[in-house]
N, C-alpha and C positions, 0 to 999 in steps of 0.2 A: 196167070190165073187172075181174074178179076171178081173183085167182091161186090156184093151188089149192096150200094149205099145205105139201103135199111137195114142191110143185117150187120153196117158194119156201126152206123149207128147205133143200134139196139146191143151191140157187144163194148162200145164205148159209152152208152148209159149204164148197162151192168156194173162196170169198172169205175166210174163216177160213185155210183154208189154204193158199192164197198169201200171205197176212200170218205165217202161222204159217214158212215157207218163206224169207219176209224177213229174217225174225226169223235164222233156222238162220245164212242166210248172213252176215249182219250179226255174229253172234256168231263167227263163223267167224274173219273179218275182225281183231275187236277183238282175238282167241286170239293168231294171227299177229304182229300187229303188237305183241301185250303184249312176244312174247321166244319163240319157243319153245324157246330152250336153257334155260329155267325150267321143269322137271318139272311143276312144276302147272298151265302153260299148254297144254302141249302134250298130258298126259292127258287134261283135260277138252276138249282139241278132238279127241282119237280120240273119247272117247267118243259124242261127235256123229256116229260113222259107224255103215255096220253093219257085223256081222263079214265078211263078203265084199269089203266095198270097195275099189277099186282109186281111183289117183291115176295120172294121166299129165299130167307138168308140159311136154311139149310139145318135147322134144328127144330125140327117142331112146328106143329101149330103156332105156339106163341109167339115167331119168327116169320109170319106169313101176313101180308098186308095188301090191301087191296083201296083204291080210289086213290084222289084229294087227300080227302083225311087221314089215308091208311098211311100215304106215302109222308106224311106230316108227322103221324108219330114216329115211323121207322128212323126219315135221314132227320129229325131233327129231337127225336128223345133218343131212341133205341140205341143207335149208332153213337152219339157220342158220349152214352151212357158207359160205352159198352170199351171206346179206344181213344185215348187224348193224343195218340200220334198213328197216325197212317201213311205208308208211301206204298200204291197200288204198282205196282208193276205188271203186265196183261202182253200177251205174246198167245202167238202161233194163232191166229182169228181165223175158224171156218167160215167161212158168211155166205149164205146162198141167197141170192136174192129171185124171187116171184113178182113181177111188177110194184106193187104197192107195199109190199109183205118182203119180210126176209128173217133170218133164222141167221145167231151166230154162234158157236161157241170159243171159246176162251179159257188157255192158262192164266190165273194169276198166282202172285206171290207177294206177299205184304209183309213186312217188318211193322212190327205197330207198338203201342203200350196200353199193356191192361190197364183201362182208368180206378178200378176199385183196389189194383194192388201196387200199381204203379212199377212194373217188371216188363221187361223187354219181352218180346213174344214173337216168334215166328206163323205164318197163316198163309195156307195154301190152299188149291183146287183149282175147280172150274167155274164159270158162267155159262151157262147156257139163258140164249135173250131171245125173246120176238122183237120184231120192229115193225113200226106202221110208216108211211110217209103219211104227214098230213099238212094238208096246203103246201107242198113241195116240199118238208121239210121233214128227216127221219126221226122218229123218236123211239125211245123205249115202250113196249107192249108188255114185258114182264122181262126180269131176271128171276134166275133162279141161281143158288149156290151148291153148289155141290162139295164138300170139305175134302182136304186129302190129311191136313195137320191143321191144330194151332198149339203149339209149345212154345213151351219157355225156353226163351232164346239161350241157358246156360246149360240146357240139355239136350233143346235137339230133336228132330224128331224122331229117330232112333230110337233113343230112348224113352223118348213120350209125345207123343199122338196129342196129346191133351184132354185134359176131362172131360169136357164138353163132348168130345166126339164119342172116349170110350164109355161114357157114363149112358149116353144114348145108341151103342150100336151103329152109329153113324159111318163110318168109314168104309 
């Protein structure tokens, strides 16, 4: 059977970029969890969006941001207002990719520390992302969070879901 060279091209660009997609969110990840209350963490992971990009971390309004500026308060008030330790861990990526366009979603699972109580805390869900390529290169078009848990790490999520979520009907 022989394939004919553009389709096998165009099934080896697909595959380029879902590694290329990996890659985005993987660096995404490592951004986060370097500190983003360190200016040079937190630029170099806007710059990974595009200028239209929205974020909705999955509680609310108040949790929803949009531009430049939006993505300025989120990773560089909101977020580290919010966790002085994170380590993202992100598995099983659907990623369809459309030429210039792609869709992905994502397990993650985070160990982190509440910064205002300073307690170990458990944090789970999904990601669901748009992607743009632009100028060759994929970025963020939006996340979005979806929760499963965030508990404290001496209970569990068994036993508690976390406020956040059951206080908002979120789960």
């Amino acid at each position: 059977m022989t394939m004919d060279p553009k389709e096998l091209e165009s099934r080896i660009r697909v595959l380029e970029d879902i590694e290329a997609i990996k890659k985005l969110k993987a660096t995404y990840c490592y951004l986060c969890d370097a500190g983003l209350g360190d200016p040079r963490n937190r630029d170099e992971l806007i710059s990974h969006f595009t200028k239209d990009a929205r974020v909705d971390f999955g509680l609310g309004p108040e949790s929803q941001f949009e531009g430049p500026e939006g993505l300025l308060i989120f990773f560089g008030g909101v977020v580290p207002s919010a966790v002085s330790f994170c380590m993202h861990m992100v598995h099983n990526p659907i990623i369809e990719v459309k030429g210039d366009g792609a869709t992905g979603k994502w397990y993650y699972e985070a160990p982190t520390t509440d910064t205002t109580t300073g307690k170990a805390q458990w944090m789970a869900g999904t990601y669901e992302e748009e992607y743009l390529r632009e100028n060759g290169k994929w970025k963020f078009a939006s996340i979005k969070t979806k929760w499963k848990y965030i508990s404290p790490y001496d209970e569990g999520w068994a036993k508690n879901p976390g406020v956040l979520l059951t206080e908002r009907h979120l789960t």
